[in-house]
C-alpha positions, 0 to 999 in steps of 0.5 A, a space after each residue: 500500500 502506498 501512502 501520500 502525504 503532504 508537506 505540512 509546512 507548504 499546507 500551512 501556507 496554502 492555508 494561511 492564502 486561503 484564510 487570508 482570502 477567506 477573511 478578506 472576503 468574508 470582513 468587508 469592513 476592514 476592506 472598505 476602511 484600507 480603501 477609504 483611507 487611500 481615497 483621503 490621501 489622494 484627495 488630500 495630494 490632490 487640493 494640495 497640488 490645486 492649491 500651489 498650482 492656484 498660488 503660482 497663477 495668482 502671482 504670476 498674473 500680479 506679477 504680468 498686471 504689473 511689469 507688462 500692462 501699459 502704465 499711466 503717465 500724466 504730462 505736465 508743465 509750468 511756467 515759471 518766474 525767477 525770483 532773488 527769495 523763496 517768497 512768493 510774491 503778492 502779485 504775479 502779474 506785475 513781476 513776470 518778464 515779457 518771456 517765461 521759461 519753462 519746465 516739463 515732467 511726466 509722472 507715473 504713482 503707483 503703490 504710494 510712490 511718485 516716478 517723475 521723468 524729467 526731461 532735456 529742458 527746451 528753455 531752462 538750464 539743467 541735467 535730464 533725470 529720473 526723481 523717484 519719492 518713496 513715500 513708505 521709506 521717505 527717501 528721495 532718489 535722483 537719477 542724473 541721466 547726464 552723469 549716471 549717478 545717483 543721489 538720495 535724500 530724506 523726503 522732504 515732506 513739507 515740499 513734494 506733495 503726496 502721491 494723491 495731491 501730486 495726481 491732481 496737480 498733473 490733471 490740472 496741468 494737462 489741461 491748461 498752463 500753469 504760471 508759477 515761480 522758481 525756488 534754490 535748493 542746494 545740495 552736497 554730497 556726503 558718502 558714498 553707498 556701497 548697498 542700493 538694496 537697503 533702500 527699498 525695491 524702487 530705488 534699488 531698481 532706479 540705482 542698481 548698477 550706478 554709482 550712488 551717493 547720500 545728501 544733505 542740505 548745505 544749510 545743515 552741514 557744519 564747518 568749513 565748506 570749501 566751495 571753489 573744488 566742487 562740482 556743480 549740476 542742476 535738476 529743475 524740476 517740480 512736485 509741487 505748485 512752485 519749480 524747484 532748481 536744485 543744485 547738487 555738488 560733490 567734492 
């Protein structure tokens, strides 16, 4: 007689397949719970990829609306009298000349800071610049188009106007002339700036590349100032109701 038997090791893992498949068919719940928690986790990769796909779109369409879309200029100009003092006089039309200079600028304002384009001047003397007021970090930055280089100075807030008063002072030139009279402001160069990027994204901007330097006003430097080595330009500009000659010297 012949007998056949089978390996008990192999049985039991036949077995244990079997019970396996056994439990699994017979437990749905435990199936249905492995399966619930695979679909939370999709979902999950999923919102999450929406979400860093969505955050990407916005800001690059800000960042689109911003660099690529026509930006407005308003164009203005003034006429303007030369007067010996930084008073205004009583009676306008009594001390102007038979002729009248005049000075012309374009701006542009946007997040509260104030871009004004000033231009070769047809009739006045002066160096062609870029003057950018930064309201947020109340500095003032002029680019001499001439020289290349850049000047900053604490915003003069009691002079240039804020971005609001500024725009409607524009508006009001783009529709008529406007006759006003001419003040001096002298300026002096005192360091150099090695760092444009701590003076804020605009101004970094306007000077990245170009040599920069630090103002002050003559008038607030103490000792002895020794004005026959220096050199001299001028911007003639206006942020305000008056056109302002400012002339900046460096040793």
């Amino acid at each position: 007689m012949v007998k056949i038997a089978f390996n008990s090791v192999l049985a039991h893992k036949a077995l244990g397949k079997e019970g396996e498949v056994l439990v699994a068919e017979k437990d749905p719940e435990t199936a249905s719970v492995y399966s619930s928690e695979n679909s939370t986790g999709r979902c999950l990769l999923t919102l999450l990829g929406l979400a860093f796909i969505l955050t990407g779109l916005i800001v690059g369409g800000a960042c689109v609306y911003r660099y690529f879309t026509p930006k407005k200029l308003y164009h203005g100009s003034m006429h303007f009298t030369e007067l010996d003092s930084d008073v205004v006089p009583v009676d306008m039309e009594t001390r102007e000349p038979y002729y009248l200079p005049r000075i012309q600028e374009e701006v542009e304002i946007q997040d509260n800071v104030a871009i004004i384009n000033v231009p070769v001047p047809q009739f006045a003397d002066g160096d062609p610049a870029y003057i950018l007021h930064d309201f947020k970090r109340k500095l003032t930055a002029y680019l001499d188009l001439s020289l290349g280089m850049c000047f900053v100075i604490p915003l003069n807030s009691s002079v240039v106007m804020r971005t609001e008063d500024l725009l409607d002072l524009f508006q009001q030139l783009m529709s008529g002339t406007y006759r006003t009279y001419l003040v001096h402001e002298d300026l002096v160069v005192t360091e150099r700036i090695d760092n444009v990027s701590d003076l804020g994204y605009y101004i970094s901007h306007l000077c990245r590349g170009k040599e920069t330097y630090r103002m002050q006003h003559r008038s607030e430097i103490i000792g002895i100032q020794k004005r026959s080595v220096e050199e001299c330009f001028t911007i003639c500009h206006f942020e305000n109701k008056f056109v302002t000659k400012t002339k900046i010297c460096r040793t």
